[in-house]
N, C-alpha and C positions, 0 to 999 in steps of 0.2 A: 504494500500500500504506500501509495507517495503523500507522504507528508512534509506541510512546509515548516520544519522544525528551526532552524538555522537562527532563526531572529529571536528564538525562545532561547538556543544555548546559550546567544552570544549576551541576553539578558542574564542569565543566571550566572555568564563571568562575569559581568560589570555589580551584578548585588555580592557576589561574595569574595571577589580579587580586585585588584587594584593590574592594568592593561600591561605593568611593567612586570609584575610579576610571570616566571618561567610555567605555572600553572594556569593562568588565561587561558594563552592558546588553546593547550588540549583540553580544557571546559567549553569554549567554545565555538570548538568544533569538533565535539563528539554526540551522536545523536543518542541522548540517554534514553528515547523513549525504547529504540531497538532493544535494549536492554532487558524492559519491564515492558512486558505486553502485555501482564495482565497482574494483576499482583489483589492483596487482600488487607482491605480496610475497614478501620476500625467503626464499628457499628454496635447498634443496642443487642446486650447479649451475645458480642460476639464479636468474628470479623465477616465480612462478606467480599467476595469477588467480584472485583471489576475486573472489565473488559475492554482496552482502550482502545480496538478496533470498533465497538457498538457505540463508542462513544469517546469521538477524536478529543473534540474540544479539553474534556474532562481528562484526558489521556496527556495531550501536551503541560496542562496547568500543573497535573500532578508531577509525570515526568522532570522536570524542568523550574520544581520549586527545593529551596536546598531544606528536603525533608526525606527521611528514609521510610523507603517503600518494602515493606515486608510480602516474600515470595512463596513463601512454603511456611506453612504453621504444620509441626509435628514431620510425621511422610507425605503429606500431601500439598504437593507444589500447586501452583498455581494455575501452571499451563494445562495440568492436568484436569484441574476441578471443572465441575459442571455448570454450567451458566447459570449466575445466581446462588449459588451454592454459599450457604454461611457455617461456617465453624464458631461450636462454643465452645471450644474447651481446647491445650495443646498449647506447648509455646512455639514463639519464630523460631525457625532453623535456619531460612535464610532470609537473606534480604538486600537491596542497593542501599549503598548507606549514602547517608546527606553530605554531599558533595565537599562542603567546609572541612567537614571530617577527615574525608580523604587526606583531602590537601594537607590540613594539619598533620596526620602522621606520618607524609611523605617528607613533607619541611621538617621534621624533627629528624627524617631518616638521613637531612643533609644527601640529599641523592644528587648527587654532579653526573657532566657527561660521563660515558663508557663505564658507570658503577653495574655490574651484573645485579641486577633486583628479581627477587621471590618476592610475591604476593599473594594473597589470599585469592580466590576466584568470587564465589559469590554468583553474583549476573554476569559477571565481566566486563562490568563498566569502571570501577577502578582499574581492572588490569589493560583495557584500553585506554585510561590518562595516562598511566605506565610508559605503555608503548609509544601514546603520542609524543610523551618528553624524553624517552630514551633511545627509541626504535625500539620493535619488535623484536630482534635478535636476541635483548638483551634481555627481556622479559622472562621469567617464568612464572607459572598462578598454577597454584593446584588446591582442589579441596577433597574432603573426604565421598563424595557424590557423586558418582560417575555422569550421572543424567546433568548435572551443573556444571562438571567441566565441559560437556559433549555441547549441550545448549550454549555455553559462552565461548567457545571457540569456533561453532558453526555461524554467530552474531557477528566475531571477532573478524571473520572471515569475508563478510559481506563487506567489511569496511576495510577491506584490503590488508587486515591487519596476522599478522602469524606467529604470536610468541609459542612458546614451549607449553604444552598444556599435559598436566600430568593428573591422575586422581592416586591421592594417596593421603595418608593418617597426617596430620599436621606436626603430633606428635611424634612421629617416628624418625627414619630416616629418611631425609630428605635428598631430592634427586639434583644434586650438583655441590658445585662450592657457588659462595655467594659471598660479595659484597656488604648488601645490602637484605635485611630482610624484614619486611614489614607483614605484620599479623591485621588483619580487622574480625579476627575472634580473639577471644580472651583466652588466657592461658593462667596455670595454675602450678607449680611454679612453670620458669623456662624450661622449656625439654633441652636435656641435654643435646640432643641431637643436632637441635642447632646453633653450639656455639660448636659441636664437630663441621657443621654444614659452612660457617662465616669463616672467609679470608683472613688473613692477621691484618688488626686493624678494620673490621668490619663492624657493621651496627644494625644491631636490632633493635626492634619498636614493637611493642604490643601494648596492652591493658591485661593488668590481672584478675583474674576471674570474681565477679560477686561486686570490683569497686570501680570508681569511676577515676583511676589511677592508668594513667599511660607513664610507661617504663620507655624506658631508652640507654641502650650500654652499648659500650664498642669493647670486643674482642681485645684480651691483654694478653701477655706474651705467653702466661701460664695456662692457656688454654680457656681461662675464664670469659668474666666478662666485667667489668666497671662503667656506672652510669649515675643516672639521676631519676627522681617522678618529676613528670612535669607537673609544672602549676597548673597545666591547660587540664578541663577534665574530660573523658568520653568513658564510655560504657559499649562492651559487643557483648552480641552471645558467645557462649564459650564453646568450644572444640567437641564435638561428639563424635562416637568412632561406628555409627550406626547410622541407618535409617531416623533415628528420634534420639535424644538425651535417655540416658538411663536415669531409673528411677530410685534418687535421694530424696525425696520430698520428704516433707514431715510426718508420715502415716497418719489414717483419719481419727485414731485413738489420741491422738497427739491435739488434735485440733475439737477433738469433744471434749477433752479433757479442762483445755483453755477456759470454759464456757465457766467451768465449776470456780469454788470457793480456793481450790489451792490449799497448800500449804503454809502460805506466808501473804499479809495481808498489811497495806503500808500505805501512803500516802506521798509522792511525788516531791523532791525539792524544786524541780521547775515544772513547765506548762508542757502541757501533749504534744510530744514529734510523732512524726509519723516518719521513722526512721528514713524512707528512700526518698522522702522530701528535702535530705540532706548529705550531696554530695561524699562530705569532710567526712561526716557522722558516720554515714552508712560504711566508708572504706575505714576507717578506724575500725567499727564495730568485725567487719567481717573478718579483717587482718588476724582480729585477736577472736574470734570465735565463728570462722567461719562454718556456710551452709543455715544461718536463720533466715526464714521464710517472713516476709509481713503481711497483715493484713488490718482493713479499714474500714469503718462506716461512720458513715454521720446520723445520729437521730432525727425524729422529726421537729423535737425541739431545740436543735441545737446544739447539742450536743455530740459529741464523738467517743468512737471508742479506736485502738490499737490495739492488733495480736501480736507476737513473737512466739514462734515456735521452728523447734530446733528438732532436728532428724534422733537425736540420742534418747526424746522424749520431754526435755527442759522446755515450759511455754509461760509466757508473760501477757497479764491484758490489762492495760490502763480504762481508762472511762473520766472523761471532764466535763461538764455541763457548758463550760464557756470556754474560750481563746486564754484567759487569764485566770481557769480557775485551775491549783494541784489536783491532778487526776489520784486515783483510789487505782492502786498498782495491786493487784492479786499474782500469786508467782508460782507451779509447780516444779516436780523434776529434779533431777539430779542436779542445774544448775540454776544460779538466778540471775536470768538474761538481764533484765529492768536494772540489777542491781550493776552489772557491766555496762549499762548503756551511761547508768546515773554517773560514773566513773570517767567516762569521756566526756561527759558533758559538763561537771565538775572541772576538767583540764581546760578544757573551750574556755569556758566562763573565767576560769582562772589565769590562763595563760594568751586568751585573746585569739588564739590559732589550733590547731593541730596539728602533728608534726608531719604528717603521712605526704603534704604536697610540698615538693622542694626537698624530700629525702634524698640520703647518698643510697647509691644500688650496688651491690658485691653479690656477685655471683662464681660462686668458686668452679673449676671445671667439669666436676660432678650434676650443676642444675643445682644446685643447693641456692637460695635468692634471700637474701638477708638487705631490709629496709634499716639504717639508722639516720637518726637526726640529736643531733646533741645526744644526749645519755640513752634515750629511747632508744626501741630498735625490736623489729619484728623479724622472723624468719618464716616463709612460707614452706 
């Protein structure tokens, strides 16, 4: 189908670059609808599938705004599903991430000419900006999906374009040496495999799994790797080695359990978070006890409540009537989540920051990822 897209790219480089910048160009002139011809938006109850063949107009606006387009909830992608077709249940697996994204963890990858770059596949509309700033040659994108490398290099294709397209575990071993290697799924810690995979002197970029923490190290002579968190924040889904995520959730005993009295019963020293409403918060919390789940509602009168609940069976639920009133903290479980949150929040308050953005990053040649800032210091 011919679509006049071009006026749309070259809008979406002018809202989120500046014409001097090395990433313009290849934003605008890469047609990202090609990419997402159909994908799955956020609707009551659920997501529903659009179509941006039945419906151009809606197709371009979407395409072409710096917003991430989700492709596949659970095993079922997008191109596959039935016209109309809504899912209520299942998280993203894949998706085109929002363009600004990109860029930003290309600029942190420091990618100059002739850097051999890996990347994530996805759609294959990052790994065409790739291509556009590097050549094709130099490109490689692999993901765990075979149907998503097949579909983004058959897209890739039509635009003249021909990097290296591999399907393979993210975490495993990777196929080449690299320069450069940029993740847009989260990882938990760095596999080792790719500081075997990076050049001396080479740099990797990810986000750690669960926070809105982008990593950035370059390869030291010991085989490791030394780096920093950036200030900047982003969040991906993380690395699955399946059709779907395997199932860590918090079991439903876990979540009936929340509802009751608990065993410990307390009173709030500040106002109700709803933890993933905060950046800092959320990545502090997960650092130090990761895999807790959140959940949320508001009353009719105004009031809110918060769940925390952890896979080991540890669950917390607050309850406030107002914005500024101490919430009534109830806690079961082996642990007391509320009681670890009150802890960070305590530091916040006290110290003004968190240490977790602007940490130094040590990664010994094992994959071992140790976070410090001043005295603190987490290991993943």
């Amino acid at each position: 189908m011919d679509v006049d897209w071009e006026g749309h790219a070259r809008r979406l480089a002018d809202t989120v670059l500046r014409p001097e910048s090395r990433w313009w160009k290849p934003i605008a002139s890469t047609p990202r609808h090609i990419f997402v011809p159909r994908w799955w938006e956020r609707a009551a109850g659920g997501r529903v599938l659009r179509d941006g063949a039945t419906d151009v107009d809606t197709w371009l606006e979407s395409a072409y705004a710096d917003a991430t387009l989700v492709t596949r909830i659970g095993p079922v992608h997008a191109d596959h599903a039935e016209p109309g077709q809504v899912i209520t249940s299942g998280r993203p697996t894949s998706s085109s991430t929002l363009p600004t994204l990109v860029v930003t963890m290309y600029r942190h990858a420091m990618i100059g000419d002739g850097c051999r770059t890996l990347v994530t596949t996805g759609t294959g509309y990052s790994t065409a900006l790739a291509c556009h700033r590097l050549g094709d040659e130099l490109v490689t994108s692999v993901d765990i999906d075979d149907y998503l490398v097949k579909a983004a290099a058959d897209r890739l294709r039509t635009l003249g374009l021909h990097p290296h397209t591999t399907v393979c575990d993210l975490t495993g071993a990777l196929p080449g040496q690299f320069d450069r290697i940029v993740s847009t799924v989260s990882v938990r810690p760095v596999p080792r495999s790719w500081l075997n995979a990076l050049r001396p002197g080479g740099r990797l970029v990810t986000t750690i799994t669960g926070t809105g923490l982008i990593l950035v190290a370059d390869k030291t002579a010991d085989g490791g790797a030394h780096g920093y968190i950036s200030h900047d924040g982003a969040s991906f889904m993380t690395t699955r080695h399946g059709d779907d995520y395997d199932d860590t959730a918090p079991p439903a005993p876990v979540w009936e359990a929340s509802d009751s009295d608990g065993e410990t019963e307390s009173t709030s020293r500040y106002p109700l978070l709803y933890v993933p409403d905060s950046w800092a918060v959320r990545s502090m919390l997960e650092l130090e006890t990761p895999g807790i789940e959140h959940r949320t509602q508001r009353g009719d009168g105004g009031g809110r409540t918060v769940w925390m609940a952890h896979p080991d069976g540890s669950w917390a639920r607050a309850s406030a009537n107002g914005p500024r009133e101490s919430p009534t903290v109830h806690q079961g479980g082996p642990r007391r989540l509320w009681d670890t949150l009150e802890d960070i929040r305590d530091r916040l308050n006290t110290r003004g920051e968190l240490p977790v953005y602007g940490s130094t990053v040590t990664i010994t040649p094992d994959g071992e990822t140790t976070l410090t800032r001043g005295r603190w210091s987490a290991t993943l």
